[in-house]
N, CA, C and O atoms as a GROMACS GRO file, in nm:
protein
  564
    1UNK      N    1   5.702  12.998   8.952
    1UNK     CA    2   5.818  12.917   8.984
    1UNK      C    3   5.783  12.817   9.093
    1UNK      O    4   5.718  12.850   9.192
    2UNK      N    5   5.830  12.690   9.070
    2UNK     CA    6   5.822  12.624   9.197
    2UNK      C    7   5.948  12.513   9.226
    2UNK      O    8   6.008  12.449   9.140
    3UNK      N    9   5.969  12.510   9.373
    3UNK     CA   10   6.052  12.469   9.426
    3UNK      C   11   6.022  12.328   9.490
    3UNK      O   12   5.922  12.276   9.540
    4UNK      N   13   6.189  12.276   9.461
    4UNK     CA   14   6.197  12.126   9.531
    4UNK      C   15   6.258  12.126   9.658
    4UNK      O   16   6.367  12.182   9.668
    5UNK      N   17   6.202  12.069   9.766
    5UNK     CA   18   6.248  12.081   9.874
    5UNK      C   19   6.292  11.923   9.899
    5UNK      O   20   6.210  11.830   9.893
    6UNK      N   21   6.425  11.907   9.926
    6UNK     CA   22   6.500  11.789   9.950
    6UNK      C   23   6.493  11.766  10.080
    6UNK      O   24   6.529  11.860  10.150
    7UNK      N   25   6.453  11.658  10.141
    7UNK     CA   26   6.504  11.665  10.289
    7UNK      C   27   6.593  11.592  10.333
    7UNK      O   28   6.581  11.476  10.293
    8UNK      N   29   6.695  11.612  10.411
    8UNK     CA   30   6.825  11.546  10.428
    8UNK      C   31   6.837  11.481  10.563
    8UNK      O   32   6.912  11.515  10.654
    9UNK      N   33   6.732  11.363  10.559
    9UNK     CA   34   6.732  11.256  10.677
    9UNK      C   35   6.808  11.160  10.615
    9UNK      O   36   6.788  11.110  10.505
   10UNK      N   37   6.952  11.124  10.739
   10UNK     CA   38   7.002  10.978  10.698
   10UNK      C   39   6.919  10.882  10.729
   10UNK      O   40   6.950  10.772  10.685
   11UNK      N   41   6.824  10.887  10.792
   11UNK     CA   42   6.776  10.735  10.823
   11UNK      C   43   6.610  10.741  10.798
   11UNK      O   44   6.542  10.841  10.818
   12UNK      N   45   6.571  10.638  10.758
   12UNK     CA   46   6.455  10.655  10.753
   12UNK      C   47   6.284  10.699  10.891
   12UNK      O   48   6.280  10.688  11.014
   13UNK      N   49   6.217  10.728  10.830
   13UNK     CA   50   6.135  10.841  10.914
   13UNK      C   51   6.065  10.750  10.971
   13UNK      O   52   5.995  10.806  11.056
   14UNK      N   53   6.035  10.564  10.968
   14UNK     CA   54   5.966  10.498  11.051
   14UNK      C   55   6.055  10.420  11.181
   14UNK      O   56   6.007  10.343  11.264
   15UNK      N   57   6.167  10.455  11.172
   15UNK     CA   58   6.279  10.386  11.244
   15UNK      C   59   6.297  10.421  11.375
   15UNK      O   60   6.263  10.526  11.428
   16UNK      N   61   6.357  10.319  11.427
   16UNK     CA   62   6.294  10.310  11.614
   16UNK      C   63   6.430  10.430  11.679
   16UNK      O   64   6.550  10.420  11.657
   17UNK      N   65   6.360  10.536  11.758
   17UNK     CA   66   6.476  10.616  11.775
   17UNK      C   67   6.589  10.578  11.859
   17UNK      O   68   6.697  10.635  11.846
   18UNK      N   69   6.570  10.479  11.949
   18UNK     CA   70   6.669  10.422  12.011
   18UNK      C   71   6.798  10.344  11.894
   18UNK      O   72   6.919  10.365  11.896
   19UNK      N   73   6.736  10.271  11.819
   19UNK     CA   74   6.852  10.222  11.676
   19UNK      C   75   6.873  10.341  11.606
   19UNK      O   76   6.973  10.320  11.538
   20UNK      N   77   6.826  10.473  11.582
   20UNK     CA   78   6.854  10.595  11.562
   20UNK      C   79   6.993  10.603  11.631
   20UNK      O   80   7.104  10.576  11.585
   21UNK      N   81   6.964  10.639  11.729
   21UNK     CA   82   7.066  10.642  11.841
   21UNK      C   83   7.170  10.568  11.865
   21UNK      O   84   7.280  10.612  11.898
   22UNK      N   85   7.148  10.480  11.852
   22UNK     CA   86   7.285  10.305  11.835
   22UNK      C   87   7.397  10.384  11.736
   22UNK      O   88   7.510  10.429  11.751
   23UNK      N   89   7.302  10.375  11.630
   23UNK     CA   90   7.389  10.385  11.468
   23UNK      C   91   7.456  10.516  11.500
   23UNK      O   92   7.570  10.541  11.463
   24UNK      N   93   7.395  10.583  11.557
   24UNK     CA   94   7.498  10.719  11.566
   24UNK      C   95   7.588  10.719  11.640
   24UNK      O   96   7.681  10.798  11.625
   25UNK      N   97   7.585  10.652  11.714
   25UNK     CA   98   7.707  10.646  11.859
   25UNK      C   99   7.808  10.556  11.772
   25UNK      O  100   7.929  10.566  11.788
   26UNK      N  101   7.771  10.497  11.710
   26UNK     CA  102   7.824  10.345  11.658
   26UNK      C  103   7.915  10.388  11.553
   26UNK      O  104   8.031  10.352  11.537
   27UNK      N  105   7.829  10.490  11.467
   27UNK     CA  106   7.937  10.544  11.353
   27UNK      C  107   8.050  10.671  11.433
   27UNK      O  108   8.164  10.692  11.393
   28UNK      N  109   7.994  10.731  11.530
   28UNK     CA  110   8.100  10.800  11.559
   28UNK      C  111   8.226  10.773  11.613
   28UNK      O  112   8.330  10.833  11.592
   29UNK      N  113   8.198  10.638  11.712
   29UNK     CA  114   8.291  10.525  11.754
   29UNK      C  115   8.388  10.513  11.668
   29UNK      O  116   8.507  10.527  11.697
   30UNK      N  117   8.337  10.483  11.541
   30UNK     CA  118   8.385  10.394  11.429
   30UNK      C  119   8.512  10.492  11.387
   30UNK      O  120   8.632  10.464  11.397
   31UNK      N  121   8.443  10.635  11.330
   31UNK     CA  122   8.502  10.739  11.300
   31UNK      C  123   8.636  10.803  11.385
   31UNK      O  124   8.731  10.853  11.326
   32UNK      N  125   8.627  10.791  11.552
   32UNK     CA  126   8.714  10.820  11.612
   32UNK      C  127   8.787  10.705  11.598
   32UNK      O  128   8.900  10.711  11.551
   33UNK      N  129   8.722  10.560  11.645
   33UNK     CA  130   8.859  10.445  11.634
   33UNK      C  131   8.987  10.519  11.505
   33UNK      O  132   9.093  10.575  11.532
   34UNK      N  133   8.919  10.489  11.348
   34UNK     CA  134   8.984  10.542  11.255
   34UNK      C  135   9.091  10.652  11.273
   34UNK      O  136   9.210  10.627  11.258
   35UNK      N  137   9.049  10.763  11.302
   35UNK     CA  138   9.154  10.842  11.305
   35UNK      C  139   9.214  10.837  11.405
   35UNK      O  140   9.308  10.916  11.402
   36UNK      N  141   9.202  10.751  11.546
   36UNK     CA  142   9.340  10.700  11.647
   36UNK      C  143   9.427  10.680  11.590
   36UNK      O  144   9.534  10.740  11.602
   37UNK      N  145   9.383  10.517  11.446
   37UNK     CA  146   9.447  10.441  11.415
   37UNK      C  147   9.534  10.538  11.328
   37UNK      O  148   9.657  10.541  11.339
   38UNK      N  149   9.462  10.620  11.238
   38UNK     CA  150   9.570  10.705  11.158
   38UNK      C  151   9.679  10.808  11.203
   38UNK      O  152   9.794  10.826  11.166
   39UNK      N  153   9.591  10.873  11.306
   39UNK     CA  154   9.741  10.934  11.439
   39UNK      C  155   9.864  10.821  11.460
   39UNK      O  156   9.982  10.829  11.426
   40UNK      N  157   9.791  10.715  11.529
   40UNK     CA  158   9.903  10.658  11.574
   40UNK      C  159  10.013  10.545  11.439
   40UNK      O  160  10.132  10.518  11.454
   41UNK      N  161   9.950  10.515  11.354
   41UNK     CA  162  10.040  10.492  11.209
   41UNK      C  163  10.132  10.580  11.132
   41UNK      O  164  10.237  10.553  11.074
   42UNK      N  165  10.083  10.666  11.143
   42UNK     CA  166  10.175  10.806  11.093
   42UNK      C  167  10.206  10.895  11.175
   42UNK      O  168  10.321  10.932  11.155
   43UNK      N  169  10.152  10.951  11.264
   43UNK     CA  170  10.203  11.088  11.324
   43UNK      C  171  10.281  11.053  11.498
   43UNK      O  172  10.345  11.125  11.575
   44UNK      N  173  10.238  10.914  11.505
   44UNK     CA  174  10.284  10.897  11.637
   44UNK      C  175  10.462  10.883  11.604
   44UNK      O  176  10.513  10.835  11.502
   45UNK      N  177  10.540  10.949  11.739
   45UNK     CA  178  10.659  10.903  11.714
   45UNK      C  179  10.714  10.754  11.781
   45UNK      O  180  10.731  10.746  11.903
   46UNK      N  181  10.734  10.668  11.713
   46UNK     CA  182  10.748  10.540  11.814
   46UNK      C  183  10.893  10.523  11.865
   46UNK      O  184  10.919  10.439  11.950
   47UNK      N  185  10.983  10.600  11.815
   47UNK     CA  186  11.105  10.604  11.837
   47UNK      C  187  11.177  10.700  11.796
   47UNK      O  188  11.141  10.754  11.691
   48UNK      N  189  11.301  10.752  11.864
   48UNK     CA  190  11.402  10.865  11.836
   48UNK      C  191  11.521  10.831  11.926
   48UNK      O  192  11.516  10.756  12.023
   49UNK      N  193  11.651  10.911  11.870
   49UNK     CA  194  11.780  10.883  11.850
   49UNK      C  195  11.869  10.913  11.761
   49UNK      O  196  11.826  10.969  11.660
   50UNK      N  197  11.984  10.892  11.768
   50UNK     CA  198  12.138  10.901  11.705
   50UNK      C  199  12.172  10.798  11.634
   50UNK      O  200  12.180  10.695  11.700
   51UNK      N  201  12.201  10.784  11.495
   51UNK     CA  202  12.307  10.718  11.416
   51UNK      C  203  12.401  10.754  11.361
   51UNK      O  204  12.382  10.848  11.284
   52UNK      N  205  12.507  10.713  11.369
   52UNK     CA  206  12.671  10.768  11.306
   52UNK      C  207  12.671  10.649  11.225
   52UNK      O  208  12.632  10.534  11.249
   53UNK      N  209  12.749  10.727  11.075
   53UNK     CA  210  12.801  10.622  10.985
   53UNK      C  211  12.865  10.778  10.871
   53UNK      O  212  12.884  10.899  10.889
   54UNK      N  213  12.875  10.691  10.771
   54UNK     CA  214  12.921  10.780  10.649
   54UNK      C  215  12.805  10.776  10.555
   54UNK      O  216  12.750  10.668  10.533
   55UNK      N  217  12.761  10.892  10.496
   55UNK     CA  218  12.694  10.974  10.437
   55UNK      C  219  12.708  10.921  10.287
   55UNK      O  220  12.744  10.989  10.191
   56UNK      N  221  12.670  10.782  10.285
   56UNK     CA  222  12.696  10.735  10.123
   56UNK      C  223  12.627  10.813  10.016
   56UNK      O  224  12.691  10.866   9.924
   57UNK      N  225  12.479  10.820  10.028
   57UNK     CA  226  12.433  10.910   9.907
   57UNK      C  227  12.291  11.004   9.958
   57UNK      O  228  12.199  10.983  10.037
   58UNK      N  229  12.320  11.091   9.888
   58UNK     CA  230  12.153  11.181   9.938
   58UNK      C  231  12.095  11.269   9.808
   58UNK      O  232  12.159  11.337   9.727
   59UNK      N  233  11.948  11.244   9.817
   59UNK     CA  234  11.903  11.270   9.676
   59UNK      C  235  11.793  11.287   9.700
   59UNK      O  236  11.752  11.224   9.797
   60UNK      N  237  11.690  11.380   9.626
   60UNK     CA  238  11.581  11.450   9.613
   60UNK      C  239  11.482  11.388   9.504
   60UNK      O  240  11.511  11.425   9.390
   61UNK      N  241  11.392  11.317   9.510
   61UNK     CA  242  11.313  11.212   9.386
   61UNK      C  243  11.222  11.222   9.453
   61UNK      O  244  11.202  11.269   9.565
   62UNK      N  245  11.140  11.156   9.351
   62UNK     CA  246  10.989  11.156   9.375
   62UNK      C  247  10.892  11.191   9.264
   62UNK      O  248  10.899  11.311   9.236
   63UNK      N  249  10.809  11.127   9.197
   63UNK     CA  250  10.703  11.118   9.083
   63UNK      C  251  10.604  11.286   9.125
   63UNK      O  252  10.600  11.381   9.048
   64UNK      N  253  10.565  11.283   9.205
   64UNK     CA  254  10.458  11.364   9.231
   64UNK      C  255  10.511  11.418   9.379
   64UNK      O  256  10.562  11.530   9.377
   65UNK      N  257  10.508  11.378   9.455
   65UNK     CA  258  10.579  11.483   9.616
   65UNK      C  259  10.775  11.414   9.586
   65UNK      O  260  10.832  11.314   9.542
   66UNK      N  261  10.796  11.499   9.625
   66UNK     CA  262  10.947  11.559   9.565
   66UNK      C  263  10.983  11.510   9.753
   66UNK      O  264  10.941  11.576   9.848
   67UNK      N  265  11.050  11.410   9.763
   67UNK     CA  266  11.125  11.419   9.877
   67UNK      C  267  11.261  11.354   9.918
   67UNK      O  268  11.301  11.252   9.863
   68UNK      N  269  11.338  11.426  10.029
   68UNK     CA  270  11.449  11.391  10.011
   68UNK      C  271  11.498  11.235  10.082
   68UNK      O  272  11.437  11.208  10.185
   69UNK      N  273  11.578  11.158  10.046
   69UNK     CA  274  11.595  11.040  10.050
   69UNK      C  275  11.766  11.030  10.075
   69UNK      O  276  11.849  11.092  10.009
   70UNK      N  277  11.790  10.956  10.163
   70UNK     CA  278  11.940  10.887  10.190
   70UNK      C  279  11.995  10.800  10.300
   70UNK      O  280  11.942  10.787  10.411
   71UNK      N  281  12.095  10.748  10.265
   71UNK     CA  282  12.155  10.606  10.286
   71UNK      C  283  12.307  10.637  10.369
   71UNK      O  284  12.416  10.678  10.330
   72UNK      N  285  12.265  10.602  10.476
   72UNK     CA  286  12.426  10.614  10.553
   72UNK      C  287  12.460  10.419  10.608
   72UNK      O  288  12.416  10.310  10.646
   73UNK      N  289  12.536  10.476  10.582
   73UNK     CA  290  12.705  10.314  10.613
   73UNK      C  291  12.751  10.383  10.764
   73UNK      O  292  12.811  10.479  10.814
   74UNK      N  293  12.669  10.249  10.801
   74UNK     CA  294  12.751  10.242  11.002
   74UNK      C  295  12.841  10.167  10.967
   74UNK      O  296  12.852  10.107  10.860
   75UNK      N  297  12.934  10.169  11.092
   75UNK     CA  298  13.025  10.126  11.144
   75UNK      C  299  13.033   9.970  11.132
   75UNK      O  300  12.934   9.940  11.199
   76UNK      N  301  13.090   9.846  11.089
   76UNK     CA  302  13.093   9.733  11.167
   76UNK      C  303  13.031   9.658  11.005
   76UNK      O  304  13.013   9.713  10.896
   77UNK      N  305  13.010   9.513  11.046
   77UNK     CA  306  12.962   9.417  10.951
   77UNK      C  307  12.885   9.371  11.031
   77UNK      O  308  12.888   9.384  11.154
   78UNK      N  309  12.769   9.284  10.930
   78UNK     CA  310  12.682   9.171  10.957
   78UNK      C  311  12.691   9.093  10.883
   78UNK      O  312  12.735   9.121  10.772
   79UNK      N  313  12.649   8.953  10.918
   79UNK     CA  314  12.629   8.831  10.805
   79UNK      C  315  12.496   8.804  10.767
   79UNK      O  316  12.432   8.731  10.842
   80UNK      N  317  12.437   8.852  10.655
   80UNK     CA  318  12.306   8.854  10.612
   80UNK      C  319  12.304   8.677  10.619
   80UNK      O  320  12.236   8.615  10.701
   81UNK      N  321  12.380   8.622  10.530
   81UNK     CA  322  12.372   8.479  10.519
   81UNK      C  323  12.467   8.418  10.555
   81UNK      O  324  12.560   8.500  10.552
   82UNK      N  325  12.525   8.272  10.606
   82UNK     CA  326  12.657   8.244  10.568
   82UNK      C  327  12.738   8.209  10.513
   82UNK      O  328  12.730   8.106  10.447
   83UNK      N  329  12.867   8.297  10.521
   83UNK     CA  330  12.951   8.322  10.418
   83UNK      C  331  12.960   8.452  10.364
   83UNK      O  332  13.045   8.491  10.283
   84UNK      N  333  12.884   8.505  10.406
   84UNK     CA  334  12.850   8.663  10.348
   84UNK      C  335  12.909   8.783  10.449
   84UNK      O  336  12.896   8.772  10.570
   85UNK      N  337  12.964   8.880  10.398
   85UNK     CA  338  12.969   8.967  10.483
   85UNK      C  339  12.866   9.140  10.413
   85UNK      O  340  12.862   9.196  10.304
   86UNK      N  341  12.809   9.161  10.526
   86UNK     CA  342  12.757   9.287  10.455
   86UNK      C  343  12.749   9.437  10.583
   86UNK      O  344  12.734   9.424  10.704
   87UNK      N  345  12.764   9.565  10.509
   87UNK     CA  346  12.783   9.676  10.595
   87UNK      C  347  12.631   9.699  10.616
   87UNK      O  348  12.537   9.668  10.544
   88UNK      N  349  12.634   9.770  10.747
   88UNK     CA  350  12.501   9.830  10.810
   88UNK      C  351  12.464   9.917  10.755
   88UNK      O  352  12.546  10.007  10.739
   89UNK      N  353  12.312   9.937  10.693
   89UNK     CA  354  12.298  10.038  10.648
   89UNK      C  355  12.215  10.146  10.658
   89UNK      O  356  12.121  10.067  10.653
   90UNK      N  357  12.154  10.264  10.668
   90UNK     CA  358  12.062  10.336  10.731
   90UNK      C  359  11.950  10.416  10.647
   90UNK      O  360  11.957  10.538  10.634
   91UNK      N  361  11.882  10.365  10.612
   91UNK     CA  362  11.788  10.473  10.512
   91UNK      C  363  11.728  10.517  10.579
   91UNK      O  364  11.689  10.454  10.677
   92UNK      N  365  11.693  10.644  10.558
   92UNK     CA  366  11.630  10.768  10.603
   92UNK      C  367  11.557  10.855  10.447
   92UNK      O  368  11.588  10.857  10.328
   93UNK      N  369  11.445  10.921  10.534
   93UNK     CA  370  11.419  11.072  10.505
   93UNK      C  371  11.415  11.204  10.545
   93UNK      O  372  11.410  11.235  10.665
   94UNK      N  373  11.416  11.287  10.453
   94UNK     CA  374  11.413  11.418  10.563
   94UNK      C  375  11.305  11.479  10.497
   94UNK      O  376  11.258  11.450  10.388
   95UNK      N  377  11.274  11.564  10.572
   95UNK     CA  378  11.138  11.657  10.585
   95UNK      C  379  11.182  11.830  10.551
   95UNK      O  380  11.127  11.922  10.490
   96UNK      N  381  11.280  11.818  10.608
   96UNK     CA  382  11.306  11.970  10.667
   96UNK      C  383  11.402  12.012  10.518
   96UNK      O  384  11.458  11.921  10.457
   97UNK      N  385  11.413  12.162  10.470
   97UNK     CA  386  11.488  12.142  10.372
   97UNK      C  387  11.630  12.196  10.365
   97UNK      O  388  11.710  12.169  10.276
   98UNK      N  389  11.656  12.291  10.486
   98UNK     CA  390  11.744  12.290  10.578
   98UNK      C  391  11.821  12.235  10.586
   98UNK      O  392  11.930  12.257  10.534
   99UNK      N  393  11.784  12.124  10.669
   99UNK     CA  394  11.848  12.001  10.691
   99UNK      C  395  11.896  11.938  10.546
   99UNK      O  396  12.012  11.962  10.514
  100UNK      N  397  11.827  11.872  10.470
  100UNK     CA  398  11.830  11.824  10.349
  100UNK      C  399  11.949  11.921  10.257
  100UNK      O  400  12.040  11.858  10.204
  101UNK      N  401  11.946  12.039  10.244
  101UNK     CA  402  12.078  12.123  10.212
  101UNK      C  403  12.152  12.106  10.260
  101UNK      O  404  12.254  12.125  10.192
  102UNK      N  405  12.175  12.064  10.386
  102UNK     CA  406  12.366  12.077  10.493
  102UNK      C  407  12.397  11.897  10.436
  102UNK      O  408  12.501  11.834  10.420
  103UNK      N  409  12.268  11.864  10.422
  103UNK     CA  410  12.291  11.699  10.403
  103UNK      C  411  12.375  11.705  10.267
  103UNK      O  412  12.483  11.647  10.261
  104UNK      N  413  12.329  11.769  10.166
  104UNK     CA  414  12.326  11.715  10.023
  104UNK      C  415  12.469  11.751   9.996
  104UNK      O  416  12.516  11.691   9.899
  105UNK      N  417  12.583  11.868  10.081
  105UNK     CA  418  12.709  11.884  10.085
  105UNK      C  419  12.791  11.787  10.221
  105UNK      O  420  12.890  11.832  10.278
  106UNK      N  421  12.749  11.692  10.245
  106UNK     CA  422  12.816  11.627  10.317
  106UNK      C  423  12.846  11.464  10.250
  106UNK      O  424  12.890  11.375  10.322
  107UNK      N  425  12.822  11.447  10.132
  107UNK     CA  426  12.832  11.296  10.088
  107UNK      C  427  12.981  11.244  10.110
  107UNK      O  428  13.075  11.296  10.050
  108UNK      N  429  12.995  11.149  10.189
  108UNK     CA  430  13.145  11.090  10.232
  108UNK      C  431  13.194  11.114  10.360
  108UNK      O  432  13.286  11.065  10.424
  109UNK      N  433  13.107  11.206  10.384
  109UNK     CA  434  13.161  11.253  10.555
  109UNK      C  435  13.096  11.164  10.650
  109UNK      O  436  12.981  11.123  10.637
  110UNK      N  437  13.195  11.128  10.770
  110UNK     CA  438  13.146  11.083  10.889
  110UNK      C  439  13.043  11.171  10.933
  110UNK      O  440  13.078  11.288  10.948
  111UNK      N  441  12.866  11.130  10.970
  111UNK     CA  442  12.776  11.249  11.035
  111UNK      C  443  12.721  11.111  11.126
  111UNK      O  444  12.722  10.988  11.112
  112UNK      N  445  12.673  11.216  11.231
  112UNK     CA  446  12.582  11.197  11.320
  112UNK      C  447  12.453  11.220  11.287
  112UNK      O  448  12.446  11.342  11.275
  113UNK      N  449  12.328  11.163  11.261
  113UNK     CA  450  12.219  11.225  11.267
  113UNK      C  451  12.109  11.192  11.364
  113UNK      O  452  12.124  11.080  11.414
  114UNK      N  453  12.000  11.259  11.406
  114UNK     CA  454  11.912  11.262  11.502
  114UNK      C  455  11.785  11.205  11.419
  114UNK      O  456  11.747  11.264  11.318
  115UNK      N  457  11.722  11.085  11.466
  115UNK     CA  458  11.623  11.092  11.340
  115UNK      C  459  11.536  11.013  11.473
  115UNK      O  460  11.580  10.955  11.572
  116UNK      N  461  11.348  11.048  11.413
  116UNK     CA  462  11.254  10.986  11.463
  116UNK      C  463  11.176  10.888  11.375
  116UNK      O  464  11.140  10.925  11.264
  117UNK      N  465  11.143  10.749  11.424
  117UNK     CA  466  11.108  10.653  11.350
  117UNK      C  467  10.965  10.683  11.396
  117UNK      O  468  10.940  10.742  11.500
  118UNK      N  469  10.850  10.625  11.287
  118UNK     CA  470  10.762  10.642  11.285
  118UNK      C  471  10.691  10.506  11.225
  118UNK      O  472  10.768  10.436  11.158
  119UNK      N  473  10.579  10.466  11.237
  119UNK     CA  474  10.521  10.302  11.224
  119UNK      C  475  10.495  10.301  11.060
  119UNK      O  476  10.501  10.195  10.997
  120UNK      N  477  10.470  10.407  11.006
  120UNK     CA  478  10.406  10.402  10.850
  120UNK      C  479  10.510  10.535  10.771
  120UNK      O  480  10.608  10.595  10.816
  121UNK      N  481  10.454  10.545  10.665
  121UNK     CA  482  10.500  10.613  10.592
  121UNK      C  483  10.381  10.719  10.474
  121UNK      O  484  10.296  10.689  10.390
  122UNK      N  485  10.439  10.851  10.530
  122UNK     CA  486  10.330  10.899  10.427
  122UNK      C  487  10.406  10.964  10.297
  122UNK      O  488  10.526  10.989  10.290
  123UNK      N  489  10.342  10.977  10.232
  123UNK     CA  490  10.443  11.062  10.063
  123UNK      C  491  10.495  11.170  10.097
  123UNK      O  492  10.618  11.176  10.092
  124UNK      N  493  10.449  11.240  10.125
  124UNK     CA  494  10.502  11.367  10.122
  124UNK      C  495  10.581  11.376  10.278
  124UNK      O  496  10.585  11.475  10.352
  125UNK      N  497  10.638  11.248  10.298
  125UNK     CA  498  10.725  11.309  10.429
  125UNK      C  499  10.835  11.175  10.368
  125UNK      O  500  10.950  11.173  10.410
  126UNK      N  501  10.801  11.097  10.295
  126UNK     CA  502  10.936  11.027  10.212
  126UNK      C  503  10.854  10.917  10.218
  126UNK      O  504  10.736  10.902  10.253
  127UNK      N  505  10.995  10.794  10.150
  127UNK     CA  506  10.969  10.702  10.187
  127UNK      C  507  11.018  10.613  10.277
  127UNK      O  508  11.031  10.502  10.226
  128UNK      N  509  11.058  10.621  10.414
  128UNK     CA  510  11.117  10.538  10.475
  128UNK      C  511  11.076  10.585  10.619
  128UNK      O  512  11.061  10.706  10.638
  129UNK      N  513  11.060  10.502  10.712
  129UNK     CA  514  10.999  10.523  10.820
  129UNK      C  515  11.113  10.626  10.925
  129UNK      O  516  11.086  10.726  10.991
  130UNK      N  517  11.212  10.573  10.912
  130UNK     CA  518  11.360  10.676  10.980
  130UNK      C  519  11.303  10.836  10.924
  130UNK      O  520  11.273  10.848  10.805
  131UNK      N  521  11.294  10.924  10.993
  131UNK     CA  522  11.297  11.079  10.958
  131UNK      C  523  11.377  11.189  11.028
  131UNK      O  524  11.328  11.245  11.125
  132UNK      N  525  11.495  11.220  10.983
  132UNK     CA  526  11.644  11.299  11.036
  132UNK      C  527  11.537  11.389  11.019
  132UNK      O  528  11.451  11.388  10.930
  133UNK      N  529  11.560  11.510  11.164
  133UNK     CA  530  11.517  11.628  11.181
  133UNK      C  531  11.622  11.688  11.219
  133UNK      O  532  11.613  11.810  11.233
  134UNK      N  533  11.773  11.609  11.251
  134UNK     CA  534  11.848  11.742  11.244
  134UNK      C  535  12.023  11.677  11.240
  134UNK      O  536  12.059  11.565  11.277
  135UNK      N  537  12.102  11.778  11.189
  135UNK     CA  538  12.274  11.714  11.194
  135UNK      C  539  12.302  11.763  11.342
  135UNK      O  540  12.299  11.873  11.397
  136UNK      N  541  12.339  11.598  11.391
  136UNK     CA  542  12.440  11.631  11.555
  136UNK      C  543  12.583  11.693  11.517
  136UNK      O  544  12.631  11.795  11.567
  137UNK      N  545  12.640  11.611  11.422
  137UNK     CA  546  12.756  11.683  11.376
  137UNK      C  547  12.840  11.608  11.245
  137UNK      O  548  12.805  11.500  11.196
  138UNK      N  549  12.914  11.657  11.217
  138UNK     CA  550  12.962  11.612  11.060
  138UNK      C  551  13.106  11.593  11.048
  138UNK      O  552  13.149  11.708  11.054
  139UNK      N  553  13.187  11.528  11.038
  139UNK     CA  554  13.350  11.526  11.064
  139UNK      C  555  13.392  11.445  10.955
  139UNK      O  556  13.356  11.328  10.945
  140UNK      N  557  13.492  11.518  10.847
  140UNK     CA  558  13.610  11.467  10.736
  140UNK      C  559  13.640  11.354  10.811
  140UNK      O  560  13.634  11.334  10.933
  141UNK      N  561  13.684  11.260  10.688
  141UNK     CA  562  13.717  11.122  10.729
  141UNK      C  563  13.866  11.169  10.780
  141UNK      O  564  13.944  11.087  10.828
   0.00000   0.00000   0.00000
């Protein structure tokens, strides 16, 4: 029997060890920049807080990650254009499924919710940068 012995040098065996050395610092640089950037796009929280409105619709979709999705109506008008009048509106996701249950029996009700905004959006946490982690409170019109 005889054997192949592979050897697993990234760089080649005449190469100056100091540029050895560069490239490695250089790719690890590279590697940490990257996953800052991906911490801070997705997992950083850039904002949190309270919105009150009415609980227009809440619904569970999604092709491949299944997540929950909904739309609350604040208080008040804006004029998108003029001449126009239009209501404020709040899209959100939720994560939690908890939450997403107390949600899915509240459609029409005045709620409060607590939600943290975040810079990106990943699938499996929805689609919308707003993410309710919890009901402040819920009150019949």
């Amino acid at each position: 029997m005889s054997y192949i012995c592979i050897q697993n040098n990234f760089y080649p065996k005449n190469m100056n060890p100091k540029l050895k050395k560069g490239l490695t610092i250089g790719t690890l640089i590279a590697i940490l920049v990257f996953a800052i950037w991906i911490y801070i796009k997705f997992y950083f929280v850039f904002g949190e807080g309270v919105k009150a409105g009415e609980l227009n619709y809440f619904v569970r979709k999604g092709y491949i990650f299944k997540t929950y999705e909904g739309k609350m109506i604040q208080a008040g008008f804006r004029a998108q254009t003029a001449g126009t009048v239009q209501s404020y509106e709040f899209p959100f996701s939720v994560e939690d499924k908890t939450v997403a249950d107390s949600l899915m029996r509240c459609s029409g009700k005045n709620v409060e919710l607590h939600y943290k905004e975040y810079l990106g959006t990943l699938p499996w946490r929805g689609v919308n940068t707003f993410v309710v982690d919890k009901i402040v409170s819920v009150k019949n019109k």
